[in-house]
N, C-alpha and C positions, 0 to 999 in steps of 0.2 A: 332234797330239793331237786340235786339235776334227775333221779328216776323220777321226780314228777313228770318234769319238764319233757324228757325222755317219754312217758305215756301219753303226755299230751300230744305233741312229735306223731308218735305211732301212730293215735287215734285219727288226728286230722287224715295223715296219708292214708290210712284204710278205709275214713267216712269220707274226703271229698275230694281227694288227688289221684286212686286207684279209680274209683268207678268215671270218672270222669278221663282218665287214661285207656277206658275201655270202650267206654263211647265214642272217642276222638277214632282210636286203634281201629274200631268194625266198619266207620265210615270211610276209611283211608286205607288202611292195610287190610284188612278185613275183606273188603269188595273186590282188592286187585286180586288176593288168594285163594277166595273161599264161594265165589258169587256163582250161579249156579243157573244165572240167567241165558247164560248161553245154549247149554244142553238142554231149555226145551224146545228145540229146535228139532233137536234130534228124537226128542220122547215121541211126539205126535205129529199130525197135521192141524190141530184144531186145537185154539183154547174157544171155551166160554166166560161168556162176559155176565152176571146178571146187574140189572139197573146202569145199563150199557150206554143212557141216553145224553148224560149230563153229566157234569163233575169229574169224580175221579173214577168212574166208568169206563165211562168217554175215554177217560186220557189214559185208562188200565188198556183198551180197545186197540187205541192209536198206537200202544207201545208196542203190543205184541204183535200189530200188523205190522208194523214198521223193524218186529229181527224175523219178520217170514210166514205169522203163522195165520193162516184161518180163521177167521174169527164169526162165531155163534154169537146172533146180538140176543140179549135177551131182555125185556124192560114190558111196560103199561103202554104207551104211546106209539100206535101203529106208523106214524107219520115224521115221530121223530128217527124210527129206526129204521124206516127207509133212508133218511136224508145222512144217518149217520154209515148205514152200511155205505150209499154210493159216496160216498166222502173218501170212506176206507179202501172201496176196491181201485178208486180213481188214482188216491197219493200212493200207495203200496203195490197195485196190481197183484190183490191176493182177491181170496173167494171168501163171502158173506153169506151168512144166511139169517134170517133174522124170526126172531121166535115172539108175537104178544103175549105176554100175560101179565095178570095181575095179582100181585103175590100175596094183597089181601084175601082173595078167594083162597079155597081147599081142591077147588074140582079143576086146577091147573094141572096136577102133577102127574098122571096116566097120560094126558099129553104130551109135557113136557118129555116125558120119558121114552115115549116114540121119536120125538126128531130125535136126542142125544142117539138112541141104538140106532141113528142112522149115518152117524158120522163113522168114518173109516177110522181115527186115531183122533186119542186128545191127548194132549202136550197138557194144558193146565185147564183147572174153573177157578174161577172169579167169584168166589160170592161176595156181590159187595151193593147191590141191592139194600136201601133200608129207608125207615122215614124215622122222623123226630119233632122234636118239638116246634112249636112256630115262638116261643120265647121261653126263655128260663122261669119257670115256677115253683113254687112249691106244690107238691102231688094233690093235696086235699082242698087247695084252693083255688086251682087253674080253671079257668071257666072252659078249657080246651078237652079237659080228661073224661071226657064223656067214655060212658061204656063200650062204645062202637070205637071209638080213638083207642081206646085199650087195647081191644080185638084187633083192631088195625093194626099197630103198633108191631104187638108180639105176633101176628101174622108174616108181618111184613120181615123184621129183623130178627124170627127165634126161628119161624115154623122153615123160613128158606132156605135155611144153611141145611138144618138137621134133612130136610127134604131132598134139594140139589145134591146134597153132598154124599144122600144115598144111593142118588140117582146112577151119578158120576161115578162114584168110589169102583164099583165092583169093576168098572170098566177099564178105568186103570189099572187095576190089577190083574188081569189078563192080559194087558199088553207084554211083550217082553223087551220093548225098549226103556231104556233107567233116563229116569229126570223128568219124569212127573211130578205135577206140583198143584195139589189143594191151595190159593191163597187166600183166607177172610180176612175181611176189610172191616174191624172191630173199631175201637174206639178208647182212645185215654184213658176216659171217663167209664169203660170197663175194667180197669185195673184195680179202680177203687168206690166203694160209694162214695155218690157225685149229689150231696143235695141239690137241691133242683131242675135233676136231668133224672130224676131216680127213677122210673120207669124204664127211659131209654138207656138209664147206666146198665140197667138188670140187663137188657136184652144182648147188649153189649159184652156184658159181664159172661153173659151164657156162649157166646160164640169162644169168647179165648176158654175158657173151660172144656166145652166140647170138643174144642180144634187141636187142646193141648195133648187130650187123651188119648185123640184117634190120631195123635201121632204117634202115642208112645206105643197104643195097638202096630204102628205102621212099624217098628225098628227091624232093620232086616231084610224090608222088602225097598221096591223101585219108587216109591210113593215118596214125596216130600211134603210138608205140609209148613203152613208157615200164616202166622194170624198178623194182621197189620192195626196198631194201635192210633192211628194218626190226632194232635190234637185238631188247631182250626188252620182248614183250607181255605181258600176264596175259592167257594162254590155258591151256586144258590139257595142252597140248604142251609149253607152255616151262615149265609146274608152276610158275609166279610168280601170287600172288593177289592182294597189295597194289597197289596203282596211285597211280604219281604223276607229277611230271614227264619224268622220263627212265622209267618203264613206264606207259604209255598202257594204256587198257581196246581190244578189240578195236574196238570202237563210234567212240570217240576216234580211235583209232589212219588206221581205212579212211575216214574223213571228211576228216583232213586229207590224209593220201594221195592221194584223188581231186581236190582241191581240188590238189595239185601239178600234175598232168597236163598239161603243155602246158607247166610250168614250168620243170621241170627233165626230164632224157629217161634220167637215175638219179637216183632219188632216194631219202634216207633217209626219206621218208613224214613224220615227228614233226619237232618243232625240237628237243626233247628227245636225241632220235636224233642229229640231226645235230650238235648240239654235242659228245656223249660219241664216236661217232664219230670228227670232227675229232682229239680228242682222243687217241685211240688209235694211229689213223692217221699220226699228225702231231708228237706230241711222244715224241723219245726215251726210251725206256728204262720209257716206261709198259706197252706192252700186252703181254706174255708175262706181267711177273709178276704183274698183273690176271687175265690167260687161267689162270695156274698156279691162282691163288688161287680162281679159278672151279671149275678141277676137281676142286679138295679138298675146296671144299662140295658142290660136284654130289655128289661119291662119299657123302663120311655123309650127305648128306637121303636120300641113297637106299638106303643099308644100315638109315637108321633107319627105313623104311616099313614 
């Protein structure tokens, strides 16, 4: 009876006392030790931002201009990225440059790749550029998944990582300053199949896969790479406005994000994040009918709009 008792004992502290000791540990001790947000500072003069104009772009943008660094805007919306660049040069008194494109097209990236080989140094890129869903559905009966939504989609969140990040990459590795940093801006719901995000889960899915590998290509060189899982922000995208502990504001959200860098090499960005995560991921029989329950509101907020 007491070695029961005794394995029961063990099991709990190794399923929910240890990893939740390590979660608590990376946002607290972890960041004062290991954060690695400082040194890009020193890697480059430039990060890029892609989908620079809104959300946690924007606040990826404001962060890095706010420890010094240059910021490359990169987004769709010629008008928002002026008003975002003179925002940044006005609070920071740093230098902007601001790049259109639309990451649904293919005939962006010979472009894109001119201004990049024009910057003198880059410290980081941002891919965090993406689109999603306008409500939770199921795949085969969305009246939104049209064929050209598809193309869009995996245009927008598979084709720009693997593209950008080709773009970028060699160029940090000629540098010889150390603390470069590849960041993707993934998603939870990359971690696992996501019924009724299953498209945008794949796409999701594909960047911590890609990002995981070419860092394990990277071990040994100046390159850090680090894939950011986040679940819901108050952005426009996720249509959540309130903000608390488990929904961080976009601002909140890319501060402690970058503050991970160096910490963790996936990370849920938020401790908020990372405990409901845990949670999902982790204890039985919770996340479907949480995800169910998710798409029944998704569906009426959005019939009632």
């Amino acid at each position: 009876m007491f070695c029961c008792i005794s394995l029961a004992v063990l099991f709990v502290l190794w399923k929910v006392v240890w990893p939740l000791v390590k979660i608590l540990s990376a946002y607290t001790i972890g960041v004062t030790l290991f954060s690695k947000r400082k040194g890009l500072k020193k890697a480059g003069e430039w990060a890029i931002v892609t989908g620079a104009t809104d959300g946690i772009g924007k606040a990826y943008a404001n962060e890095l201009a706010r420890d010094g660094l240059n910021i490359m805007l990169i987004s769709r919306n010629s008008e928002k990225l002026d008003a975002v660049a003179s925002q940044i040069r006005e609070a920071y008194n740093v230098k902007t440059k601001v790049v259109q494109c639309d990451f649904t097209r293919t005939d962006i990236y010979s472009r894109l790749q001119t201004e990049v080989n024009q910057l003198s140094s880059i410290a980081c890129l941002v891919n965090n550029v993406g689109m999603s869903y306008p409500y939770f559905d199921k795949y085969a009966d969305a009246d939104f998944t049209s064929l050209e939504f598809i193309h869009n989609l995996i245009a927008c969140n598979v084709n720009s990582v693997a593209c950008v990040t080709r773009i970028v990459l060699p160029k940090l590795l000629k540098q010889t300053s150390p603390g470069s940093a590849i960041i993707n801006v993934s998603s939870m719901s990359g971690l696992t199949p996501f019924p009724y995000l299953a498209l945008y889960g794949a796409s999701k899915s594909f960047i911590v896969n890609l990002a995981e590998a070419i860092r394990l290509e990277l071990i040994g060189t100046n390159v850090l790479v680090q894939t950011v899982c986040p679940m819901l922000v108050a952005t426009n995208m996720s249509k959540v406005k309130s903000t608390g502990f488990f929904v961080p504001s976009p601002e909140e959200f890319a501060s402690s994000a970058l503050n991970m860098l160096g910490v963790e090499h996936v990370t849920s960005g938020w401790l908020g994040h990372a405990l409901r995560s845990w949670c999902f991921l982790s204890i039985p029989g919770i996340f479907l009918p949480v995800v169910k329950s998710m798409h029944k509101r998704s569906v009426k907020r959005f019939k009632n709009q």
